[in-house]
C-alpha positions, 0 to 999 in steps of 0.5 A: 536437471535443474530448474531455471527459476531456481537457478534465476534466483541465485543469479539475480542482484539485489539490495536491501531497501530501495530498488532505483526506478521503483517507487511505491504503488508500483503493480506487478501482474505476476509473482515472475514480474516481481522477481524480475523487478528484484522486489523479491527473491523468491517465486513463491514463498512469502519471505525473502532472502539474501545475503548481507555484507558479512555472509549472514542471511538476511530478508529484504522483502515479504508478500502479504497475501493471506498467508496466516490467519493470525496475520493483520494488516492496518497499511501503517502496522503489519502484524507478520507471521514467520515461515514454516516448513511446507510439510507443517501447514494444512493447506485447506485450513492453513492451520499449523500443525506444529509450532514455528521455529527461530530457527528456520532459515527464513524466520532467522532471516527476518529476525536478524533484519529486526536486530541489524534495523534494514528497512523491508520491502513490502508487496501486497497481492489480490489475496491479502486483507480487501482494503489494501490489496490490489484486486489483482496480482501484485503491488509494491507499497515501499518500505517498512521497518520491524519495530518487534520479534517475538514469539506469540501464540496462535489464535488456532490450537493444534489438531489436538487442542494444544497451543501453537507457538509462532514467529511473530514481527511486527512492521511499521510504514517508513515515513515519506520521507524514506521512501523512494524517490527515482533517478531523475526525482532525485536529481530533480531534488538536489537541484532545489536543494543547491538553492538557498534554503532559507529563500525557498524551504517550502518550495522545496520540501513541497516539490519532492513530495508532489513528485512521489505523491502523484503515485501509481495508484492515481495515475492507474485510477485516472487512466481506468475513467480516461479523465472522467470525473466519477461524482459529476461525469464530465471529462475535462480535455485540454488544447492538447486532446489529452484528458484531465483528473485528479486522484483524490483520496477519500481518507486523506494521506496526511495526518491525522487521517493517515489514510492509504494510498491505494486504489481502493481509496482514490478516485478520479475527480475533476478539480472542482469535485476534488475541492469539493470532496476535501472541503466536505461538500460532497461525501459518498453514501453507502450505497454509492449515492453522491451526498451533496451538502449544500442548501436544498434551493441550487439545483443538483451539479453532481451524478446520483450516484458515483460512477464506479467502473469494473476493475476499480474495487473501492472499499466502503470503508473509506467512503464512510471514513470521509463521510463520518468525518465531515458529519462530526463536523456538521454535527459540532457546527449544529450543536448536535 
């Protein structure tokens, strides 16, 4: 008998780099969902296969998901683990027993992507490194490239004490600029660009970015607090009864911060503590305590401390980046 999944896996189209109408931030509850999305194509295994123009195997996707403890995410760099066989791995410990092969179907796969330059789809799920991951299921974070294939050696030695060579890529975050913008963005962008570029640049360069800027991940964060700002507690509402935030980044995206955009780094602000949070004048202490820096004699206008709703999952480490980073700032000011 043969397996459907198996069988679905062979007939479903794919391509290499972007899929129309699938932009970054996008969240799959279930592995099927990303299958279905043709994000990946596998139900299973963290590296994806297909084939290129000329027949050779190639990969076009891989799942962060604690696969290798030798693995390391910082969002713009990855550092990847190959594949192995299921039979060469400990699955309590995910220690390897013996050492991987370039000659494995799916290493051999992502390697020949490294030397072809194809850009690699990148999905995190809830088990992969806590700041980035989403706190469950799966999320599409865009494109990267493999800048470097190599053989390393693991951090764990074998059973015996022996080293233990592995298939090592490194992968680094496509700009902007490169990732995927859907159909009717696109046309959206071509018809700014038919105008003259000298009269509008700005405009628009600005308008392309803010349409992939306002991601998925803010719209999720927005939609959890139904419009509810989390450092004051008021909910703007409009004429329409529709209520009214604004995702704010605690690292900021842009240089030289280069922060991610994730849900564990946004929140949902009005526009006044979104300002307020990007001038410095709030920040978020450790222990979730909104730090108002202004003089001591106006009175208090935000909560004492951040509303944090279940299922939002913020990570400290962001709040201590925007807090660290305005306090140099004070510091410098003071002479301190």
């Amino acid at each position: 008998m043969i397996d459907r999944d198996y069988a679905a896996q062979m007939t479903v189209e794919r391509v290499i780099g972007h899929i129309d109408g699938v932009l970054p931030g996008r969240a799959l509850p279930r592995r099927r969902d990303v299958f279905d999305a043709r994000l990946h194509g596998d139900l299973q295994r963290g590296i994806s296969k297909l084939k290129d123009v000329d027949g050779a195997a190639v990969s076009d996707a891989i799942v962060l998901n604690g696969g290798y403890l030798d693995d390391d995410d910082s969002w713009h760099e990855i550092r990847y683990t190959g594949a192995s066989p299921d039979v060469d791995r400990d699955p309590q410990t995910k220690r390897l027993k013996v050492s991987q092969r370039w000659d494995y179907p799916d290493n051999a796969a992502l390697k020949r992507s490294y030397e072809r330059g194809h850009p690699i789809r990148i999905l995190r799920g809830h088990k992969g490194d806590a700041r980035y991951s989403p706190s469950k299921g799966y999320r599409y974070d865009g494109l990267y490239r493999i800048t470097q294939a190599a053989t390393a050696i693991s951090a764990l030695p074998g059973r015996a004490g022996e080293p233990i060579e592995i298939c090592q890529f490194i992968l680094v975050r496509c700009p902007e600029a490169e990732q995927e913008v859907t159909v009717v963005e696109r046309a959206a962008s071509e018809l700014v660009l038919f105008d003259d570029e000298e009269k509008f640049p700005e405009k628009r360069t600005s308008q392309v970015k803010r349409l992939v800027r306002d991601t998925a991940a803010a719209h999720r964060i927005k939609d959890l607090y139904d419009g509810q700002c989390q450092t004051c507690g008021i909910r703007l509402v409009g004429a329409n009864c529709k209520p009214y935030s604004q995702g704010a980044h605690l690292k900021p995206l842009a240089e030289p911060h280069n922060g991610p955009d994730v849900e564990r780094n946004i929140l949902s602000l009005c526009p006044n503590c979104h300002v307020r949070l990007d001038l410095g004048a709030i920040s978020i202490g450790e222990d979730w305590s909104v730090i108002e820096r202004v003089a001591h004699t106006e009175p208090r206008t935000t909560l004492p401390r951040l509303l944090i709703k279940k299922g939002h999952g913020l990570h400290p480490s962001y709040a201590k980046y925007q807090r660290d980073w305005w306090d140099s700032f004070a510091q410098e000011e003071t002479g301190a």
